[in-house]
C-alpha positions as CSV (number, residue, x, y, z in Angstrom):
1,X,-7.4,-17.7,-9.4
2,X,-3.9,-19.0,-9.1
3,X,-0.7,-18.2,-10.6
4,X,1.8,-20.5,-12.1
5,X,3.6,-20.6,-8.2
6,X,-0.1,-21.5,-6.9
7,X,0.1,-18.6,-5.1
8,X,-4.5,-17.3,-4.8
9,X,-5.0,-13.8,-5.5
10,X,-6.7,-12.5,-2.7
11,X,-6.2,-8.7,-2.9
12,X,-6.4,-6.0,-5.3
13,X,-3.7,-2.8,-4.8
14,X,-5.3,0.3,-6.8
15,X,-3.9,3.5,-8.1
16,X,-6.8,5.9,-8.6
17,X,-4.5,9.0,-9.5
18,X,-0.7,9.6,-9.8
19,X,-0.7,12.8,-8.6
20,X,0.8,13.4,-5.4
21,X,1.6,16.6,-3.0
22,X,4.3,15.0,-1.6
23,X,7.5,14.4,-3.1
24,X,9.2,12.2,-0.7
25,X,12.7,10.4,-1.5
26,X,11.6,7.3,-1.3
27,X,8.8,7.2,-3.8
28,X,7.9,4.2,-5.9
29,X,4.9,5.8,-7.8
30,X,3.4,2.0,-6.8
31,X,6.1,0.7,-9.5
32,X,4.4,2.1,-12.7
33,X,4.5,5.5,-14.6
34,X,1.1,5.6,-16.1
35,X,0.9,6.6,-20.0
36,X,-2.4,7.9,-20.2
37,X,-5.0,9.9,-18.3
38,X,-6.3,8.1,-15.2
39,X,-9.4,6.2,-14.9
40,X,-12.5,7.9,-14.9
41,X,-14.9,7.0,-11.9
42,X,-16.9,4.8,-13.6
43,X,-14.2,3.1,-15.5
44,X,-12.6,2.7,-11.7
45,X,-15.7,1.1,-10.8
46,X,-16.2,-1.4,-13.6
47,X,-12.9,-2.2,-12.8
48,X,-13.1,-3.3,-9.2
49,X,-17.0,-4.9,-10.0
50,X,-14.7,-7.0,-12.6
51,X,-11.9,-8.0,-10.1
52,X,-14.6,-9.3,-7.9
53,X,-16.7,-11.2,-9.6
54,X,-14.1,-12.9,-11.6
55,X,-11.3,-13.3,-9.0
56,X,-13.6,-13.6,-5.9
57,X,-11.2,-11.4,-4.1
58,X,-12.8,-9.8,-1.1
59,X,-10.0,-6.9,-0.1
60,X,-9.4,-4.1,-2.4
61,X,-6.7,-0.9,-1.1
62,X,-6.4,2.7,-2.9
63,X,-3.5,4.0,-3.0
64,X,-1.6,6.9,-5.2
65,X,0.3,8.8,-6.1
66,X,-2.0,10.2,-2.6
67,X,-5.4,9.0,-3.2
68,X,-6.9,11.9,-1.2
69,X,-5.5,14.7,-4.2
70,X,-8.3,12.7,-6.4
71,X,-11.4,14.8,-6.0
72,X,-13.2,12.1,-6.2
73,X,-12.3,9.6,-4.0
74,X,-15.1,9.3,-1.2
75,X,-17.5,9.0,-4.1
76,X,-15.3,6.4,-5.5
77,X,-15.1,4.1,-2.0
78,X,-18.9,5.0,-1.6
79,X,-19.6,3.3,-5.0
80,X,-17.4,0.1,-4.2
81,X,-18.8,-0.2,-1.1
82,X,-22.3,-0.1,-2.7
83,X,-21.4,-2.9,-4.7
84,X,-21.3,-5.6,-2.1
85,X,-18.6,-7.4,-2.7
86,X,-15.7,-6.0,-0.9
87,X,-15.3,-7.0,2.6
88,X,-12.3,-5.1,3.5
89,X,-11.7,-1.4,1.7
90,X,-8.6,0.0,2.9
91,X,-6.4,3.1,1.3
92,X,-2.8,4.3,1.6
93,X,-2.0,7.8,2.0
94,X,0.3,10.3,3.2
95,X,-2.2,12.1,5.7
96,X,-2.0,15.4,4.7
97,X,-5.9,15.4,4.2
98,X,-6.6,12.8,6.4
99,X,-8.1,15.0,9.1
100,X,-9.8,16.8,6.9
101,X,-11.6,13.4,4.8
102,X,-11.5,10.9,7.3
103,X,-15.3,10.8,8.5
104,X,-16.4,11.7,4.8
105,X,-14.3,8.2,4.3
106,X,-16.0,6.1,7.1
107,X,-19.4,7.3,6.5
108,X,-18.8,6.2,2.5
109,X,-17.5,2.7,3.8
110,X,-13.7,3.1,4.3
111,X,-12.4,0.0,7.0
112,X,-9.0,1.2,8.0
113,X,-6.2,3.0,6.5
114,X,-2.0,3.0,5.9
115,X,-0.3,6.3,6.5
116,X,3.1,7.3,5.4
117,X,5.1,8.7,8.4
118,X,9.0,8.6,7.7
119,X,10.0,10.5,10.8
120,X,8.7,12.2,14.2
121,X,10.9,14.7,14.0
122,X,9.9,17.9,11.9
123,X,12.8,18.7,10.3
124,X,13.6,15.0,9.2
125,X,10.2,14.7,8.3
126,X,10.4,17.5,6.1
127,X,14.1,16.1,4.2
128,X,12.2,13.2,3.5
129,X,8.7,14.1,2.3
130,X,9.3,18.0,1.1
131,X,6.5,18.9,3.2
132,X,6.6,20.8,6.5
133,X,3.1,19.5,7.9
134,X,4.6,16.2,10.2
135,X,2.0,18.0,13.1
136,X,-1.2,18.3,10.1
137,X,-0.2,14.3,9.7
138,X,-0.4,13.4,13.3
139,X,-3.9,15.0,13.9
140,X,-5.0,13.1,10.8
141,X,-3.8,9.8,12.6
142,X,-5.5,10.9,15.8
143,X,-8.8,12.1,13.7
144,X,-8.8,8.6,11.7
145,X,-9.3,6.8,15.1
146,X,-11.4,8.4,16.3
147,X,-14.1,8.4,13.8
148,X,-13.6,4.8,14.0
149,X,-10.8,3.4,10.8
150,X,-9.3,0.4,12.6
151,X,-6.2,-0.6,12.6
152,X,-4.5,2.9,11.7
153,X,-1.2,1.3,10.6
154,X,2.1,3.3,9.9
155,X,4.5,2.8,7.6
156,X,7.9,3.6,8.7
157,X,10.4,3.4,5.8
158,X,14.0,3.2,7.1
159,X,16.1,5.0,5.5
160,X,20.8,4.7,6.6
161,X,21.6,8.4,8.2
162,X,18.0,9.9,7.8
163,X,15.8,8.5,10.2
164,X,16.8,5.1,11.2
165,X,17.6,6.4,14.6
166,X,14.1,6.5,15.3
167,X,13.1,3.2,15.7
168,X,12.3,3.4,19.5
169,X,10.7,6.5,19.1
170,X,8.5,5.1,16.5
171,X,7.5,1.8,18.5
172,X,6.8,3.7,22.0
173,X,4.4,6.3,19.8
174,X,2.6,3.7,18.5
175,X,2.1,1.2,21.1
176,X,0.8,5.0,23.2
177,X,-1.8,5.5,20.4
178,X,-2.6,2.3,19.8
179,X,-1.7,2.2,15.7
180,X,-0.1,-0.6,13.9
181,X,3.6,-0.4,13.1
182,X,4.6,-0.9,9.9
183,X,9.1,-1.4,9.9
184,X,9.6,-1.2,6.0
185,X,12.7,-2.2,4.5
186,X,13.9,-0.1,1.4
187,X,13.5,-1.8,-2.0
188,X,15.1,-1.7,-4.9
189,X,12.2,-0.7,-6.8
190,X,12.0,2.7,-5.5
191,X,11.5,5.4,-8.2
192,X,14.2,7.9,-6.9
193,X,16.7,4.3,-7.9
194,X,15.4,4.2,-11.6
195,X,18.0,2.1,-13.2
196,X,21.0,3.5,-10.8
197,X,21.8,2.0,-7.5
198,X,23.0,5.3,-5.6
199,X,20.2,6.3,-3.7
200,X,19.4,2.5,-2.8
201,X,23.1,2.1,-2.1
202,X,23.2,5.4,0.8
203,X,19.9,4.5,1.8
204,X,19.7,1.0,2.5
205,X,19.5,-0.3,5.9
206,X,19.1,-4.0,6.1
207,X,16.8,-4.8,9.0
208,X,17.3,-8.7,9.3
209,X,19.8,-8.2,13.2
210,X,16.9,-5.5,14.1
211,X,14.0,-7.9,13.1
212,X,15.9,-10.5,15.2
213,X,16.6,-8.2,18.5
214,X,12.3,-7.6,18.1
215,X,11.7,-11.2,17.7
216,X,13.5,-11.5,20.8
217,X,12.0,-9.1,22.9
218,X,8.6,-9.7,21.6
219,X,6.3,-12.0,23.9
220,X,4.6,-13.1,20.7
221,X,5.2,-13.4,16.5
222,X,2.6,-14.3,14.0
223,X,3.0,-15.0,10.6
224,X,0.1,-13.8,8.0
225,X,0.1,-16.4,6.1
226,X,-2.7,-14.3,3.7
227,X,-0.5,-11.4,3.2
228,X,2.8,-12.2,2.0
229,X,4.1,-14.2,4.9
230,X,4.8,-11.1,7.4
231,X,6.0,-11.3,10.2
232,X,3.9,-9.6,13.2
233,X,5.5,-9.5,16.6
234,X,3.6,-8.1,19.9
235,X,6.1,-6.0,21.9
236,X,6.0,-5.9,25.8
237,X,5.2,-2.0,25.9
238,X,1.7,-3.3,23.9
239,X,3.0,-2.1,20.0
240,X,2.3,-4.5,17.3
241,X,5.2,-4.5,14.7
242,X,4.7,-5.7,11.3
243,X,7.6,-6.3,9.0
244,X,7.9,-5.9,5.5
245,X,11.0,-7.4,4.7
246,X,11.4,-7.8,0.8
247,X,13.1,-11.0,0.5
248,X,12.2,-14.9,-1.2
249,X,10.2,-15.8,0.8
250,X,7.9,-12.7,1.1
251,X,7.3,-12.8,-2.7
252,X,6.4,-16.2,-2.4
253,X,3.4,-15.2,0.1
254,X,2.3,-12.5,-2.5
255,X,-1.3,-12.9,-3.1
256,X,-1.6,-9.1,-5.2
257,X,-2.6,-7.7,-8.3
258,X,-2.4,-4.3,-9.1
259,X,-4.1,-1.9,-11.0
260,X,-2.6,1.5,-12.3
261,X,-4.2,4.2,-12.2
262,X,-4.6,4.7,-15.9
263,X,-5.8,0.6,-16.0
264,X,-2.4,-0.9,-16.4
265,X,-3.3,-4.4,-14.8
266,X,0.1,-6.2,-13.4
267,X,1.5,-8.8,-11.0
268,X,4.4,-7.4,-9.5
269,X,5.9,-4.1,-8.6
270,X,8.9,-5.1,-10.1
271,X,7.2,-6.0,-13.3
272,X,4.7,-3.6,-14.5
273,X,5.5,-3.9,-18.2
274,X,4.3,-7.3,-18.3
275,X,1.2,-5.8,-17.3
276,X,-2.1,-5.2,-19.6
277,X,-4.2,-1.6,-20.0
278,X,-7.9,-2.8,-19.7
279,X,-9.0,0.2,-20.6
280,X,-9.9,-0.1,-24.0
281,X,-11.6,-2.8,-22.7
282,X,-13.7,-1.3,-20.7
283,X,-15.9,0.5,-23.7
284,X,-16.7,-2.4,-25.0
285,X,-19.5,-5.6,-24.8
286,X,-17.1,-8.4,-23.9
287,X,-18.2,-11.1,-21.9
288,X,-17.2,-12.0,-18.4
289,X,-14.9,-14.8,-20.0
290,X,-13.2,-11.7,-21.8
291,X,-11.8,-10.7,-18.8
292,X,-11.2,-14.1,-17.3
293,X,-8.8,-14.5,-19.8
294,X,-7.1,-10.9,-19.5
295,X,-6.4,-11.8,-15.4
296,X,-5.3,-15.1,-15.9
297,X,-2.8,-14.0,-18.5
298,X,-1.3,-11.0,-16.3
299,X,-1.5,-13.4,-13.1
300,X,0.3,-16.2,-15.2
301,X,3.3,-13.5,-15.6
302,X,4.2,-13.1,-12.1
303,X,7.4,-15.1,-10.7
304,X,8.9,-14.6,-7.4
305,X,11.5,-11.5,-7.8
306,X,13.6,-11.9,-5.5
């Protein structure tokens, strides 16, 4: 299904709980505050069998709040899995329990996974995420490829007089282990903005002279064309760089819809009260066409933001 840009949805981004055990500076909560309790397991489920069959999207990624505080979350990817009709199940999470769940998550049908890592230093890490476990983090990245989660990608959010020193750190410690680097812009969307500018304002760090020093050093750039038009560039040392860069152009390549974890449907990070709560929905006999309707409606309100 298209939206009124003719950009396809081809991915579904899913909250499964808001809780978190981090309380890093940066947070966006996923650009919704849910109203209600979260979705139950089976309401989750319905969901995603919904998105599926109506959309035909193939890619699905659980995210949070941290989607490894929801006590059932390697029941939940077991059950989508099961279904058949997800070819690519991915999740976003801080690590904290990623050493700990990271073969119960394979075995259940987990591909690969996203983890936040802000900083490689402990006490930077700490400023940024309130948690002094950066070494817990690293044995969950080492743990998740070893039992076989491929790529391991991090995301590196940088952040003006915090840790945007460590940018050479972060590309020679990936290209070592062999993870995906994710160089993350700060938007404006970020919770800890709300409707002030301050924290964006001290924390910004635009990234377009650094994305263009990388280009240039890199002996190859790709563009994902299926993923919001990011840039991927293949450094010398053998790190692969992806750029999120929030910008035109990169909303234009947007082929999301998310899914809250309370079963606020919406288009856009930025616009989450545009969105529709399914699930009411849910608990009822309503045809496929039903929710045909419902998408298109919420995919018809999305507009490039930037």
């Amino acid at each position: 299904m298209k939206d009124k840009c003719q950009r396809e949805i081809k991915h579904i981004r899913f909250s499964v709980t808001d809780n978190c055990n981090y309380n890093c500076i940066f947070c966006d909560n996923e650009g919704f505050i849910p109203t209600t309790n979260q979705l139950s397991v089976d309401e989750i489920i319905k969901t995603c069998r919904l998105l599926a069959e109506v959309l035909k999207v193939k890619r699905i990624k659980f995210t949070g709040g941290e989607p490894l505080c929801r006590r059932e979350i390697v029941d939940i990817i077991r059950r989508i899995n099961e279904l058949g009709l997800y070819e690519d199940i991915s999740m976003t999470t801080n690590g904290f329990l990623l050493d700990q769940k990271a073969q119960d998550l394979v075995n259940a049908g987990l591909d690969r996974v996203n983890v936040s890592l802000p900083s490689l230093k402990p006490n930077m890490y700490q400023k940024i995420t309130a948690s002094n476990s950066l070494l817990k983090v690293l044995k969950g990245l080492k743990t998740a490829k070893n039992v076989g989660l491929y790529p391991v990608k991090i995301n590196y959010v940088v952040l003006k007089g915090l840790n945007d020193n460590e940018l050479e750190e972060f590309i020679g410690f990936s290209a070592r282990h062999g993870y995906i680097l994710q160089l993350i812009e700060l938007h404006t969307r970020s919770d800890a903005v709300g409707q002030k500018k301050e924290f964006y304002e001290r924390y910004h760090v635009d990234l377009t002279d650094t994305i263009h020093q990388l280009e240039e050093e890199a002996y190859d750039v790709k563009i994902r064309g299926k993923m919001q038009n990011r840039k991927v560039l293949f450094h010398p040392n053998g790190a692969v760089i992806e750029i999120i860069h929030p910008s035109h152009e990169f909303c234009m390549g947007c082929t999301k819809l998310r899914v809250g974890c309370d079963g606020n449907l919406f288009g856009c990070l930025y616009k989450s009260d545009l969105g529709k709560n399914i699930r009411d929905d849910l608990h009822q006999d309503h045809s496929v066409a039903h929710y045909d309707k419902i998408f298109r409606t919420v995919i018809d309100s999305r507009e490039p933001y930037y």
